[in-house]
C-alpha positions in Angstrom: 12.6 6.6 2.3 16.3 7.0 2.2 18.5 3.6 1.4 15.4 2.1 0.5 14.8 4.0 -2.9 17.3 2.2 -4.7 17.9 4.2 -8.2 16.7 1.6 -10.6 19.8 0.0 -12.9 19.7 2.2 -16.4 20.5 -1.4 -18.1 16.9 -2.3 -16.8 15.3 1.2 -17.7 16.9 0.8 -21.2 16.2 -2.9 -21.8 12.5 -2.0 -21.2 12.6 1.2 -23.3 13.9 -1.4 -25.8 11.3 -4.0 -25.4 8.3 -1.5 -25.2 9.6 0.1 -28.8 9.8 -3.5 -30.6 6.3 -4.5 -29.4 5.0 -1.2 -30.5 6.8 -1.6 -34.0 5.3 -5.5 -33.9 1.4 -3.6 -33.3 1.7 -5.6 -30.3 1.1 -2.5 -28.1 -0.9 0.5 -28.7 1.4 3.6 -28.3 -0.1 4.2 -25.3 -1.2 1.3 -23.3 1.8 1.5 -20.7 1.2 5.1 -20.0 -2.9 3.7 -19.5 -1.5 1.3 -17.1 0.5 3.1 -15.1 -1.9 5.7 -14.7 -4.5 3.6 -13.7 -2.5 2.1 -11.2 -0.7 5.1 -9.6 -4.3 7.1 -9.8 -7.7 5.4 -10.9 -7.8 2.2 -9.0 -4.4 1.6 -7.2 -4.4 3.7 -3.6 -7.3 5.3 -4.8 -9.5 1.9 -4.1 -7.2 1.1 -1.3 -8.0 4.8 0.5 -11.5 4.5 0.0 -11.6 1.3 1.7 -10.4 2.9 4.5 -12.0 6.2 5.0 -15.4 3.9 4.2 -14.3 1.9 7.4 -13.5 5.0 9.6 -16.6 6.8 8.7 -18.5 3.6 8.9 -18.3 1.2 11.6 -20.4 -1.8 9.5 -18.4 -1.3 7.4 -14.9 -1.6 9.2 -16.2 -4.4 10.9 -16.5 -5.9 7.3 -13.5 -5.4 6.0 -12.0 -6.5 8.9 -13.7 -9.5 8.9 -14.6 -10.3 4.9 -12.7 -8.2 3.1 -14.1 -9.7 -0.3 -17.0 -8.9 0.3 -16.2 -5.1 1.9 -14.1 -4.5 -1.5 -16.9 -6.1 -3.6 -18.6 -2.8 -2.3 -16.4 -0.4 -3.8 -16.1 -2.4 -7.3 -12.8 -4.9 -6.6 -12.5 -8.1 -7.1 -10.1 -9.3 -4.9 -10.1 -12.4 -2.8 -7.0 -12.9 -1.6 -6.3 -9.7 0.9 -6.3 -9.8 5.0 -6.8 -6.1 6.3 -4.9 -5.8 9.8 -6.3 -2.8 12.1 -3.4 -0.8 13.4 -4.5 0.2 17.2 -2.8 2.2 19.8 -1.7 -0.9 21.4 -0.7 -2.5 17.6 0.9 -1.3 14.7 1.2 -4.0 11.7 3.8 -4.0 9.1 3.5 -5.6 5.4 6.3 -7.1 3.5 7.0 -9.9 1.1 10.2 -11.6 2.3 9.9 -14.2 -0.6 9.7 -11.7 -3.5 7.2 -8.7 -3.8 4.0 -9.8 -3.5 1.6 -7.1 -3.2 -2.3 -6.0 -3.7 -1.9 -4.0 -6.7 -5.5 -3.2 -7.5 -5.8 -2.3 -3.8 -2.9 0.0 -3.3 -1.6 0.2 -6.7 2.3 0.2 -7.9 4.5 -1.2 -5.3 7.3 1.0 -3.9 10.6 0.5 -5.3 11.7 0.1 -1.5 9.5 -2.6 -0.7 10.8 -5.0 -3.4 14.4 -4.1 -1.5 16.2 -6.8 -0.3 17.0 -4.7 2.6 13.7 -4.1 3.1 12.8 -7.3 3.2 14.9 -8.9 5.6 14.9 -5.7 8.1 11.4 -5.5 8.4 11.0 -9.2 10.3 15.0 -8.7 11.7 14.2 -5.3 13.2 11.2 -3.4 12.4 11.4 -1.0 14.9 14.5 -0.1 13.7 12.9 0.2 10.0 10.3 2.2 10.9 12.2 4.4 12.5 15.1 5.1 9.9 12.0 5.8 7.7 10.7 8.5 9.8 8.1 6.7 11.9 8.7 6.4 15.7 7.0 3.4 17.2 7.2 3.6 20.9 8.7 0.6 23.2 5.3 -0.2 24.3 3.2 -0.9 21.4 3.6 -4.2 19.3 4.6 -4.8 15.5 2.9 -7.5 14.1 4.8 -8.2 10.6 2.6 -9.5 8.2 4.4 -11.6 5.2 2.3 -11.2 1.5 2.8 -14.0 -0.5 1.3 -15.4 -3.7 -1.7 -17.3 -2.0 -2.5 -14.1 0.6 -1.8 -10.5 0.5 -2.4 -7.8 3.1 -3.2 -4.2 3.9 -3.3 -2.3 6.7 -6.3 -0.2 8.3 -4.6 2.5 9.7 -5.4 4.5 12.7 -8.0 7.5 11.9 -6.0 10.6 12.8 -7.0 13.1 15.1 -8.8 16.4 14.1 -10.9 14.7 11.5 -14.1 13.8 12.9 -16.3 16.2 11.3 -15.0 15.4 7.8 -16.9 12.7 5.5 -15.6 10.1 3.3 -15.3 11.8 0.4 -12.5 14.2 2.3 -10.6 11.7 4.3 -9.6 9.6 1.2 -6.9 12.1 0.2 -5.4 11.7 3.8 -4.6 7.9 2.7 -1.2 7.3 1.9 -0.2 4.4 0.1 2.6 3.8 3.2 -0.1 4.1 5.8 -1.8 1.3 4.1 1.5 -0.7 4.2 2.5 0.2 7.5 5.5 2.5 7.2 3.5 5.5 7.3 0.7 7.2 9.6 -1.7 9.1 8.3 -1.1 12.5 9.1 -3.8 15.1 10.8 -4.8 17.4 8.5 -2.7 20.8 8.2 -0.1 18.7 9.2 2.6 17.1 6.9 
């Protein structure tokens, strides 16, 4: 994503390193719980939940409807807990946008670990200043016509974004249109790509 993969400061990286190894010397922390973390957000639950969400919803229209509509109850399906998320429907009249102009607030156990990017202060300023703009210097074209809706996360309401099912994928079933969901389509920088197609 260009300027908006900041390289993170090596002072942070090292403090952390440093932190990590005391609380492991203290038996605060088993060896291995951060790896266990991390993994579980970037794989087990993380996008994982978050992308079968929405290939549940594009394969199943009671079920988009739900989430749509109830998304705690629609996640409730698939396991989560989660009561504070609003899933917005991207259309070809309406694309939506997520960001957190007050911080970085963000579903985690939906869509895992947030993108460096998106705790970016230019990020966050850009995408309600000019989205079109945005989206565009990230590699998504948005055309004149169709409306951005920016949706701003905070700590009492989060949000993720149904995106459009792509073309080409009709006959495929749940099970094979989860590894089409990016975590970025479900922010709304991204759209999810036909298959074949990168």
């Amino acid at each position: 994503m260009g300027k908006f993969h900041p390289n993170v400061d090596k002072y942070v990286v090292s403090r952390v390193r440093a932190l990590e190894s005391i609380l492991r010397d203290k038996g605060l922390l088993a060896p291995d719980a951060v790896d266990r973390i991390v993994e579980r957000y970037e794989s087990d639950t993380g996008p994982m939940a978050g992308a079968r969400a929405v290939a549940r919803a594009w394969s199943n229209p009671t079920y988009r409807q739900r989430l749509l509509t109830n998304s705690t109850a629609a996640l409730a399906d698939l396991g989560l807990d989660y009561d504070s998320l609003v899933v917005v429907e991207n259309t070809p009249q309406v694309h939506n946008l997520v960001v957190c102009t007050l911080c970085s607030c963000y579903p985690w156990p939906v869509l895992g670990l947030p993108p460096n990017w998106y705790k970016s202060p230019a990020y966050r300023s850009r995408a309600v200043s000019e989205p079109r703009a945005l989206l565009r210097e990230l590699g998504l074209e948005i055309p004149d016509g169709r409306e951005i809706r920016v949706w701003d996360s905070s700590a009492e309401m989060r949000y993720m974004v149904l995106p459009i099912r792509p073309g080409g994928t009709d006959g495929l079933h749940e099970d094979q249109l989860i590894p089409l969901v990016t975590r970025d389509a479900m922010i709304g920088v991204a759209e999810v790509a036909t298959p074949g197609r990168a």
